[in-house]
N, C-alpha and C positions, 0 to 999 in steps of 0.2 A: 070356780072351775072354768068359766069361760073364759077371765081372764090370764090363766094358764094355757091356755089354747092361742088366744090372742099373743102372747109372749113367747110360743113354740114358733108361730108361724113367722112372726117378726123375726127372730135367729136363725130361722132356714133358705129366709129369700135371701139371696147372692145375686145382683147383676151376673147375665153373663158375659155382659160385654167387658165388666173388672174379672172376672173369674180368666177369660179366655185370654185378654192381656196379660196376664202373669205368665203364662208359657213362654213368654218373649222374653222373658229373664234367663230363659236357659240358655239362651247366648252368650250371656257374659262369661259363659265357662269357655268356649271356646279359646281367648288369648290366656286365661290362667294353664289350662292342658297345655296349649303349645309350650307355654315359659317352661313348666314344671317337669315337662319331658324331656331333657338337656340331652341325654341321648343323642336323638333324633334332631340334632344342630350342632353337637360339638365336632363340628370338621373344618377344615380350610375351605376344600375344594368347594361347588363355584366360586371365585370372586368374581366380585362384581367393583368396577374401579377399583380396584388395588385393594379391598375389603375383602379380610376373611367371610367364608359362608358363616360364621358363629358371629359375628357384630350385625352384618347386614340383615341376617332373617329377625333377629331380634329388633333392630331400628323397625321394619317392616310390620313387625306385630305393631309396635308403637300407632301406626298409622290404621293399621285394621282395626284395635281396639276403640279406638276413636270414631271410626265408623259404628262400629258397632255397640259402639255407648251411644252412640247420638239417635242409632235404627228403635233402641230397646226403651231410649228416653221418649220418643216421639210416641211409641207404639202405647206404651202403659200409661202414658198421662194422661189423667181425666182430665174431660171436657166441662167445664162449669161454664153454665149459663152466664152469662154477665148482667148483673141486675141494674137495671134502668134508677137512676138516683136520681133525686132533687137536686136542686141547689142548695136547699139546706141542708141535706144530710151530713151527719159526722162522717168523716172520712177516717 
């Protein structure tokens, strides 16, 4: 019985500092919605250098997704300790 207890309480602890980093994934949806909304880009009008408004807001995501893989990579990745080795240790 105890160790039933023992083994509940171990499955229910979550970090919340991994729990609350997962919200940060929900950015990634951001440049999939823009792509998948074609609509809302398929026009000429702005150009921008001689660039239809349908090539350039697309290049543009390109770069914002990049951001924003880099904001959601930094945010959710755990931090490990880095452990102090010998010289002998196996690497």
């Amino acid at each position: 019985m105890a160790h039933d207890a023992d083994a509940k309480a171990k499955t229910n602890t979550v970090p919340n500092a991994n729990q609350s980093s997962k919200h940060w994934l929900w950015l990634l949806l951001l440049p999939w919605i823009a792509m998948i909304w074609v609509p809302s880009y398929n026009r000429i009008e702005p150009q921008l250098f001689d660039f239809p408004f349908f090539y350039w807001y697309q290049l543009l995501w390109v770069l914002i997704s990049a951001v924003i893989t880099a904001l959601v990579y930094f945010k959710t990745k755990t931090k490990t300790k880095a452990k102090s080795r010998s010289p002998g240790d196996a690497r």
